[in-house]
Every structure is written in C-alpha cells, then in structure tokens.
C-alpha positions as a Markdown table, in Angstrom:
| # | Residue | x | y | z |
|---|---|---|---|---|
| 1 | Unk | -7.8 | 31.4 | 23.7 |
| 2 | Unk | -4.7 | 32.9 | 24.9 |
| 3 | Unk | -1.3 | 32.0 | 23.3 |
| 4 | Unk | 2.5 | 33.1 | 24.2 |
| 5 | Unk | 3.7 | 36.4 | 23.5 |
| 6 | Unk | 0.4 | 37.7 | 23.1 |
| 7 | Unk | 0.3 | 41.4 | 23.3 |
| 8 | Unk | -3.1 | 42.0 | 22.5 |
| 9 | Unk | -6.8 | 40.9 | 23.8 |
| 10 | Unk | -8.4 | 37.5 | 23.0 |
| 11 | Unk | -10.9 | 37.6 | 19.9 |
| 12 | Unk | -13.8 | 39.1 | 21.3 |
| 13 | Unk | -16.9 | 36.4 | 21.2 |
| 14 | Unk | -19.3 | 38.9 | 22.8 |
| 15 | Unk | -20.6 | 42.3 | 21.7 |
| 16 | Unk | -19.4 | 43.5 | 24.6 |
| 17 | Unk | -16.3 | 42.5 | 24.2 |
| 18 | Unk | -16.2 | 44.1 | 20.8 |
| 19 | Unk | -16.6 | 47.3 | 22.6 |
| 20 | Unk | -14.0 | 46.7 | 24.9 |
| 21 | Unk | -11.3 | 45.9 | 22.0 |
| 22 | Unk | -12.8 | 49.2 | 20.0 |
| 23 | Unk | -12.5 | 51.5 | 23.3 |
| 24 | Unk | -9.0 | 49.7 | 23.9 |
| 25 | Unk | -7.5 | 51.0 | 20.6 |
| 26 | Unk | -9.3 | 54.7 | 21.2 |
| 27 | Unk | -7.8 | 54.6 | 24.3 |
| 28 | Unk | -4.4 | 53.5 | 22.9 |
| 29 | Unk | -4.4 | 55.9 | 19.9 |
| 30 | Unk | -5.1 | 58.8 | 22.8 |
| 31 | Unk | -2.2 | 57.9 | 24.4 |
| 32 | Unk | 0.3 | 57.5 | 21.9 |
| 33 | Unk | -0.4 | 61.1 | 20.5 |
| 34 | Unk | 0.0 | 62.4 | 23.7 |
| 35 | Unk | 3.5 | 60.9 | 24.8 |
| 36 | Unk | 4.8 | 61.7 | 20.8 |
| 37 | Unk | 3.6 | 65.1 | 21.2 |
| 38 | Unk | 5.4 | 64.9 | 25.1 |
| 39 | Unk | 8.4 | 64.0 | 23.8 |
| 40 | Unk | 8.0 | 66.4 | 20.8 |
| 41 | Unk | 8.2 | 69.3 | 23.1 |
| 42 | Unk | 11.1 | 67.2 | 25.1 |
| 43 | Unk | 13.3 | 67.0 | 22.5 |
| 44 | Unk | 13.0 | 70.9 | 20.8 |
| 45 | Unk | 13.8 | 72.2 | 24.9 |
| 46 | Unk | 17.1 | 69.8 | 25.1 |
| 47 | Unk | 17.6 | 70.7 | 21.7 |
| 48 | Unk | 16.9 | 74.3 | 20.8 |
| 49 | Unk | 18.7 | 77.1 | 23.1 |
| 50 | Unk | 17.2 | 79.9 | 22.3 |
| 51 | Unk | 13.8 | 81.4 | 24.0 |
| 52 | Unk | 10.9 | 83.3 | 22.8 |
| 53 | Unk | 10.4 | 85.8 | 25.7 |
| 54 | Unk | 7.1 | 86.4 | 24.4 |
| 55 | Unk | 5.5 | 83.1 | 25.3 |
| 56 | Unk | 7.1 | 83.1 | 29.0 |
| 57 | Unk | 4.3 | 84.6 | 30.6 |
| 58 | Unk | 1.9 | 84.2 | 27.3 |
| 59 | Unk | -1.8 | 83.4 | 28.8 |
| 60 | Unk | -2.8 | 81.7 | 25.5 |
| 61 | Unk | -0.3 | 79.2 | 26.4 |
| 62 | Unk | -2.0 | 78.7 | 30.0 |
| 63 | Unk | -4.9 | 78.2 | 28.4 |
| 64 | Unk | -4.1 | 75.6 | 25.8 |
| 65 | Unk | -2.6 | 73.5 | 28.3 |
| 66 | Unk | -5.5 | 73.6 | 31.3 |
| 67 | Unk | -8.5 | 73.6 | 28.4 |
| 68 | Unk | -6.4 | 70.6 | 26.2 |
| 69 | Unk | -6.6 | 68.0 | 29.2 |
| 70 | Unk | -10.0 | 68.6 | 29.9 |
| 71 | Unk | -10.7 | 67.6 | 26.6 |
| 72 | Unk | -8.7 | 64.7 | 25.9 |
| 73 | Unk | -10.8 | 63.7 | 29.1 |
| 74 | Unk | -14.0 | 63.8 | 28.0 |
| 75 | Unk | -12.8 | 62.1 | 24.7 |
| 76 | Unk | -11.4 | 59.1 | 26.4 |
| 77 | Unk | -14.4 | 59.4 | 29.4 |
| 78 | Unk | -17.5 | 59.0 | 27.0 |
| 79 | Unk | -16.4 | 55.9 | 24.8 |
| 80 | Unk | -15.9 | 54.5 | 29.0 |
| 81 | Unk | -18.7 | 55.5 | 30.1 |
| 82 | Unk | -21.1 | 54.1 | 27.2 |
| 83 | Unk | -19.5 | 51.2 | 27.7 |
| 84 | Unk | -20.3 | 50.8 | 31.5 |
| 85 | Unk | -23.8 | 51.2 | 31.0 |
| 86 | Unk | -24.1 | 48.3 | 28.4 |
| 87 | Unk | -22.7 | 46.4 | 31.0 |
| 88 | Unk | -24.8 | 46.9 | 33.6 |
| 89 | Unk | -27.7 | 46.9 | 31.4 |
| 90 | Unk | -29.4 | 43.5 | 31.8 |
| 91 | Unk | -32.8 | 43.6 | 30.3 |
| 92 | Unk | -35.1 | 40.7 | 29.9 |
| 93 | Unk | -32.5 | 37.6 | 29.8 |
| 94 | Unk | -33.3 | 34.1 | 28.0 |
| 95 | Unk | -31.7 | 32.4 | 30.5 |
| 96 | Unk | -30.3 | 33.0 | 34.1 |
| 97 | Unk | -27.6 | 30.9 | 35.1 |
| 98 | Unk | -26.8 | 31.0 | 39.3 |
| 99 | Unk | -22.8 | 30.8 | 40.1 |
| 100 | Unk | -21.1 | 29.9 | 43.3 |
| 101 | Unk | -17.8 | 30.3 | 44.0 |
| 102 | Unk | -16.2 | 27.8 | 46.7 |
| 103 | Unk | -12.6 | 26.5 | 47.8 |
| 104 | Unk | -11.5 | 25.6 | 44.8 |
| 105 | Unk | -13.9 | 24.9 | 42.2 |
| 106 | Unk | -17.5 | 26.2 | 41.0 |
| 107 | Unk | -20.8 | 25.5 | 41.0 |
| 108 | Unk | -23.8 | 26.2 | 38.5 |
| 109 | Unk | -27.7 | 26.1 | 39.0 |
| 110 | Unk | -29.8 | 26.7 | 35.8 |
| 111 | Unk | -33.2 | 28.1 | 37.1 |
| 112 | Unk | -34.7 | 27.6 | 34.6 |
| 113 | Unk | -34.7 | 24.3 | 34.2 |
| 114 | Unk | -36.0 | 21.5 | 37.0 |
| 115 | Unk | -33.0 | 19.9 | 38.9 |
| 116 | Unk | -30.4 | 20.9 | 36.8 |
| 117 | Unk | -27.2 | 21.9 | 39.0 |
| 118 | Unk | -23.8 | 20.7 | 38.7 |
| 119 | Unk | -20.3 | 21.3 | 40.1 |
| 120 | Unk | -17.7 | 22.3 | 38.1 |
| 121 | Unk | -13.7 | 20.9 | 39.1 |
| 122 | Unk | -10.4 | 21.3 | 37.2 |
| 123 | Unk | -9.6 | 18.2 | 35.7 |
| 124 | Unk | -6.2 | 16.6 | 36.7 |
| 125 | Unk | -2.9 | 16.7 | 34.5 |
| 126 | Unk | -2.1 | 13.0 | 34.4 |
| 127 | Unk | -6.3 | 12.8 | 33.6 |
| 128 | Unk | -6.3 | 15.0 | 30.7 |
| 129 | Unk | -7.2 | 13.7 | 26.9 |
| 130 | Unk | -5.5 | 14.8 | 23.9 |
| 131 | Unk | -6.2 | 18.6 | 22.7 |
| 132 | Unk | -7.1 | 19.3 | 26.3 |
| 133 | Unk | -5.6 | 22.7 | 27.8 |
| 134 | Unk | -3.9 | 21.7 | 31.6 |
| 135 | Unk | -4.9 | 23.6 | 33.9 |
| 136 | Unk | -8.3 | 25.0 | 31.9 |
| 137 | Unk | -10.2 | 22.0 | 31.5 |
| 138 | Unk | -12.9 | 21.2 | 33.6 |
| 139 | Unk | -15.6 | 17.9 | 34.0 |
| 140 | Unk | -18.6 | 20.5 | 33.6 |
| 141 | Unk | -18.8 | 22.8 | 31.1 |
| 142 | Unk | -21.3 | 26.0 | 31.8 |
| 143 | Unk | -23.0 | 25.8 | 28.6 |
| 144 | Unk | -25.5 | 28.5 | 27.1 |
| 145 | Unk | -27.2 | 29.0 | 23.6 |
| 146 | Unk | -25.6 | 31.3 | 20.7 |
| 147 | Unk | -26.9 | 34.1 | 20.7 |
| 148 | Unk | -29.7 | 34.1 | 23.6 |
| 149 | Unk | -29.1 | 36.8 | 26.3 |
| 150 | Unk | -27.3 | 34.7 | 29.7 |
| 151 | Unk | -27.3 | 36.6 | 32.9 |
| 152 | Unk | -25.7 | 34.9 | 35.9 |
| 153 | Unk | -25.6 | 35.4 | 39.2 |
| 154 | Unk | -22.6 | 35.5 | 41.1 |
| 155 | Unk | -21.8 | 34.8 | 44.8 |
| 156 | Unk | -19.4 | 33.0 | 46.9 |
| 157 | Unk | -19.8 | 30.1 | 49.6 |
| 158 | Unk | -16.2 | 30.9 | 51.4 |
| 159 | Unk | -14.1 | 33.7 | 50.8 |
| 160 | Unk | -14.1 | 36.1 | 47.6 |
| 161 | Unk | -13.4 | 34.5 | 44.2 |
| 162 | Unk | -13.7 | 36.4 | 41.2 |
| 163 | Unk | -15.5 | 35.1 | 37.6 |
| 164 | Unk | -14.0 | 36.5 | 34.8 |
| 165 | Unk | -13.8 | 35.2 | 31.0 |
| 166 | Unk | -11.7 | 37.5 | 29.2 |
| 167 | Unk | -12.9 | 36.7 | 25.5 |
| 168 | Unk | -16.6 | 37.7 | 26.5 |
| 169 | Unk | -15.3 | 40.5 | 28.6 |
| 170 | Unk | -16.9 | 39.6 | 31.6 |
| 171 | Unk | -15.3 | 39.7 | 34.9 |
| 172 | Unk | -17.3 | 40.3 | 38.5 |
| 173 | Unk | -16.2 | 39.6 | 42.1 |
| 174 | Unk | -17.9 | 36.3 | 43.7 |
| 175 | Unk | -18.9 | 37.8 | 47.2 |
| 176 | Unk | -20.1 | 35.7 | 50.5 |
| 177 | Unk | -23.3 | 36.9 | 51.5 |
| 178 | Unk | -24.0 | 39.3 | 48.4 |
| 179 | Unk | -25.3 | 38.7 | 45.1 |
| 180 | Unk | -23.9 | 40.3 | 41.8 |
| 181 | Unk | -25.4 | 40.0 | 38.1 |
| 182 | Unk | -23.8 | 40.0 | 35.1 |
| 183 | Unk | -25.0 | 39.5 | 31.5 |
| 184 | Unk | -23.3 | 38.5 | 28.3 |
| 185 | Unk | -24.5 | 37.4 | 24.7 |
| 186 | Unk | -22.2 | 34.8 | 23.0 |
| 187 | Unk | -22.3 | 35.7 | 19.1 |
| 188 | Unk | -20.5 | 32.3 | 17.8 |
| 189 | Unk | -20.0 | 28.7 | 19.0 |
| 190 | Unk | -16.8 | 27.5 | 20.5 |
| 191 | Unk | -15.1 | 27.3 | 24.0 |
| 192 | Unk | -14.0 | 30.2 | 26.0 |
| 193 | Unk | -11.7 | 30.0 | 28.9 |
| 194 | Unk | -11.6 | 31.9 | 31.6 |
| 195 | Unk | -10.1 | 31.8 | 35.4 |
| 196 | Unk | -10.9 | 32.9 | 39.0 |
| 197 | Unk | -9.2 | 36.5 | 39.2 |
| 198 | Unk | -9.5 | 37.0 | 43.0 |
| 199 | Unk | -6.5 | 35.4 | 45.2 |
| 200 | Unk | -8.9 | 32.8 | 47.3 |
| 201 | Unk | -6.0 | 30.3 | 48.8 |
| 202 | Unk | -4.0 | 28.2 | 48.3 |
| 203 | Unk | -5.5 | 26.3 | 45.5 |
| 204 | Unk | -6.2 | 29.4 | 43.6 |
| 205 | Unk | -4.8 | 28.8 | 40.0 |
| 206 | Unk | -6.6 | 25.4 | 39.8 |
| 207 | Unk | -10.4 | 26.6 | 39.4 |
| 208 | Unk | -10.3 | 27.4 | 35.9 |
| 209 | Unk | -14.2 | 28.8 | 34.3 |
| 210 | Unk | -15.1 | 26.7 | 31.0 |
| 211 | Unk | -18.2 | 28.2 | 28.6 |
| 212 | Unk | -19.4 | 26.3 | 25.7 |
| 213 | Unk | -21.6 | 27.9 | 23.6 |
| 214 | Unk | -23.6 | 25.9 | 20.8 |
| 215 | Unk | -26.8 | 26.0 | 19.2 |
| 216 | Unk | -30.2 | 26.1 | 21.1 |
| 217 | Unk | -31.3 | 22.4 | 19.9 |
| 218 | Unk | -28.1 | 20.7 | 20.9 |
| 219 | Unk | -28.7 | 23.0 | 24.2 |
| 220 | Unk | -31.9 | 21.8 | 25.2 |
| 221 | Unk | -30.8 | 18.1 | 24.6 |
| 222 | Unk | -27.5 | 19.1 | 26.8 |
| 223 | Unk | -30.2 | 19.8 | 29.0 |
| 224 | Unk | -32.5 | 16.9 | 29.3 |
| 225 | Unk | -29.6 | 15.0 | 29.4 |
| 226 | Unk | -27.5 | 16.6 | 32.0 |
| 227 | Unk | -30.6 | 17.1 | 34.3 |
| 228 | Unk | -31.2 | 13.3 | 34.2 |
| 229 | Unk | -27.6 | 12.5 | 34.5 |
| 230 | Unk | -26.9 | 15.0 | 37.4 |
C-alpha cells in the first residue's frame, strides 16, 4: 500500500515484482555513478586551468568514451531484458481470470468455474466502513489463491482503460476489440491495490482494481459461495 512521501516502490508481493525492485536499484546504482563521475570531470574543467596537450587529440580518449557507453548499455539492457521475457512468459496457469474494462468500473469472469462473474464498482465515501481506503475500495474483490499461477485476460467494452497493480508489478492496456494476457503469482496473503492507468473520461480516478489473495481452501469456498450468490 502506498503511503505519503513515499519515494520508493510498494513491497513487492509477486516474484516479478521482486525483479522489478532488484533491476530498479541496478538501474539506479548505474546512474548515480555516471552523473558523480559527470560532474567529477565538471568540476576538475571549471576548476583546473591548465591543459594536457597530449590528450587533445589522444585516440585512447575517443575510444574510452564511444566503447564505455556501449557497455554501460548492455549492463543496464540484460537485467531489462530478462525481465521482459518473465513477463510475457505465461506457461500452464492454475487459473485464468477474464477482465473487462468499462465506463467506470470492472468486470471479472472466472472460467474456470460455472457462472461465476461479477462486477466490480468503487464503493462510495459516505458508504465506506472503518479501515476502508476512499477511493480504493471496491464491493467485489478479484480474489486468487497464494501462490497458484493467475493469468488474466484483459480487454475493454468502451474506450482504453489500463489494469495495473503496482505491488505485483503488473500493468497492461485494456483494449476494445483486442485481447491482452498477463500472468502474476501472489507469494503472500493480503490486499493489493491498484488503479486504472489509462485516462478513460470523466470518471477516471473512481475505478480503483482490488486483489485479495488467500489460501486455496478459503478460495474455493469464496467460490461456491460467490457463484451461488452472483
């Protein structure tokens, strides 16, 4: 959950997500060590007056500083790219999950299970019960197992909406007329909060994405109960 003055990511709740937040600080380290050694070189030129003609037309220097990029490149590019190949990689899911975006709230169809589809609104301020988040909570709850590979599909009835949950690092546009996929393993129980990240009106910041994620026995009960009750 996001709090004020937060400079950093959420607590990752996916394995994905722990990759993200690893890459993040590679990334991060990467770029400090490159502006400290910019402003390094900055400082000695403002600072020093003299001038080593020796290095003025030196082709060792050329040759640090085309070969140097190209490196720093490939060390920020592979951690990236290993990282955009788990995410696409969707390989024999436990359950698939169907999501539908729509002006303003969502919907959710669990194939897997007979009749079991429900809409999912924001729930109103002057409605809201104690330790309830305004503007987050919702009166459905996607819910999946911990630990069971989820992959949902996304699409949109309207215009484009965008699912994203930042704690399980999952974010993919919601697109009429195309499907997209997505896949994401929760590793521990709780409540994750997420919001549609694609500007679709007017109502836009009111339909928040709510995932509860709890063990498979109260899961299939959630489900025989929410199929008869739906």
């Amino acid at each position: 959950m996001a709090h004020p003055l937060q400079l950093g990511f959420q607590d990752a709740a996916s394995p994905i997500m722990e990759e993200l937040l690893h890459f993040h600080d590679h990334a991060l380290m990467a770029v400090f060590l490159i502006s400290a050694l910019v402003l390094y070189i900055i400082s000695t030129l403002m600072t020093t007056k003299l001038s080593n003609t020796n290095t003025i037309d030196a082709q060792e220097i050329e040759m640090v500083w085309t070969i140097m990029p190209a490196i720093i490149l490939i060390v920020i590019a592979l951690p990236s790219l290993r990282i955009l190949y788990l995410m696409d990689e969707i390989s024999s899911p436990d359950i698939t999950v169907k999501t539908i975006g729509h002006q303003w709230y969502w919907s959710y169809e669990y194939s897997d299970f007979t009749d079991l589809n429900f809409d999912s609104y924001m729930v109103p301020s002057k409605d809201l019960s104690p330790g309830q988040f305004r503007l987050l909570e919702v009166d459905n709850r996607m819910t999946t197992p911990i630990g069971m590979a989820t992959r949902t599909l996304i699409t949109a009835e309207d215009v484009l909406h965008s699912w994203a949950v930042p704690a399980l690092g999952v974010k993919i546009d919601a697109i009429p007329g195309r499907l997209n996929q997505t896949s994401f393993l929760i590793s521990r129980p709780g409540v994750y909060y997420g919001q549609c990240s694609e500007i679709c009106g007017a109502n836009h910041s009111f339909m928040p994405i709510v995932i509860e994620s709890i063990p498979m026995k109260e899961f299939l009960s959630w489900t025989s109960s929410a199929s008869s009750s739906m």
